[in-house]
N, C-alpha and C positions, 0 to 999 in steps of 0.2 A: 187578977186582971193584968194584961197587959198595957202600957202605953207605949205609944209611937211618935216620937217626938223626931223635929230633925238637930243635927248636929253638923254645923261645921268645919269638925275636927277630923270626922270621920272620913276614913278614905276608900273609897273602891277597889274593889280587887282589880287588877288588871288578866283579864280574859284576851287572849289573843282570837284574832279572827281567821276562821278557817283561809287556809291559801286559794284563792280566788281561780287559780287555776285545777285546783282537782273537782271531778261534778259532785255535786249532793247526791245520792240516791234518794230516791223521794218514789211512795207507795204508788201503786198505779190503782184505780180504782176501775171497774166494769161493770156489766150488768149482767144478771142473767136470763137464760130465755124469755121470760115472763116481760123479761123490761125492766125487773127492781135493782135497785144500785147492788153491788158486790163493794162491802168494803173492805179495805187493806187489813189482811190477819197485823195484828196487834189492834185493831181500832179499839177501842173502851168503850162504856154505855154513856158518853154524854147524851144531854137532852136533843140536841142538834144530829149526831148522829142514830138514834132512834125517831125522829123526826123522817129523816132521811128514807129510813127503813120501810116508812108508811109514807109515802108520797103518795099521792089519787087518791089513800083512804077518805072517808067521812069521818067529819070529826064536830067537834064543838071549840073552839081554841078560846082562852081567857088569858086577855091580859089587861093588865092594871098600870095606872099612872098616876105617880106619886105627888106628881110638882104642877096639877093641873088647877085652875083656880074653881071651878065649879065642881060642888061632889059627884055630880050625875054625867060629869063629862071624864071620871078617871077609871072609869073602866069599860074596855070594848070585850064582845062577847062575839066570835066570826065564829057563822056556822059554814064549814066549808069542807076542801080540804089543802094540803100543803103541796105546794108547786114546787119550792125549791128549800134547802135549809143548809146556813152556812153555820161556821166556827160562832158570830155574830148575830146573826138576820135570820129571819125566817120569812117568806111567801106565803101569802092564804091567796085560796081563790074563792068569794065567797060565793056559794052553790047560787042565793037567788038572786043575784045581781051580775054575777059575772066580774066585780071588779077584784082587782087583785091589788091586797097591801102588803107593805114593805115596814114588819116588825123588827127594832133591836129585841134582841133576845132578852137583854137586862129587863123589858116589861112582860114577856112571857110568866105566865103563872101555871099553867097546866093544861091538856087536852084531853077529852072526853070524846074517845074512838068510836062510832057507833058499831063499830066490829069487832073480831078479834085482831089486838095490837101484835104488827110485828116485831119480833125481838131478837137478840140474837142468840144463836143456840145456846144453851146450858151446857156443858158439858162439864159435869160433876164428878172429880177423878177420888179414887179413894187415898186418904192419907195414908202413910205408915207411920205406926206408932213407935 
């Protein structure tokens, strides 16, 4: 097991900060004809960006709340589907009400698509040995 104590002896590395004058290149993201987001080749499989990928699906979303003082009040169940989805947050819209919430993703626990989820491609290359 590890522990993680603090220390104030310990010193931080000194990271210089990019010169303020050259731009960032920063990914561009688009859509394709259908309307679904395209994202930036390198993106990974977070949960936010898979999220992303099924935006207007039907879904069931579960998420839970640890620090709520009533048991029957720490877990919300939205049958909907996802409007928007950040690094952070995610958008429900719930299909029979029409309202739309604003989850941190830290309570997110999992979705139940009632379709096929979109993903992003596989593309499984062969090793050499």
């Amino acid at each position: 097991m590890v522990q993680y104590y603090w220390n104030p002896n310990f010193q931080q590395p000194n990271f210089q900060q990019p010169n303020s004058q050259q731009p960032i290149p920063m990914p561009t993201q688009g859509t394709t004809p259908s309307g679904r987001p395209v994202l930036p080749i390198g993106e990974t499989s977070y949960i936010e960006n898979i999220l992303r990928l099924n935006i207007g699906e039907p879904g069931i979303f579960h998420f839970s709340f640890t620090h709520t003082v009533g048991e029957a009040l720490n877990v919300r169940n939205i049958t909907g589907s996802v409007e928007e989805a950040g690094r952070d947050h995610v958008i429900v819209k719930e299909e029979a009400t029409g309202h739309q919430f604003l989850f941190p993703m830290i309570y997110f626990d999992y979705a139940e698509f009632l379709g096929q989820v979109n993903y992003f491609p596989q593309n499984m290359q062969q090793r050499q040995i």
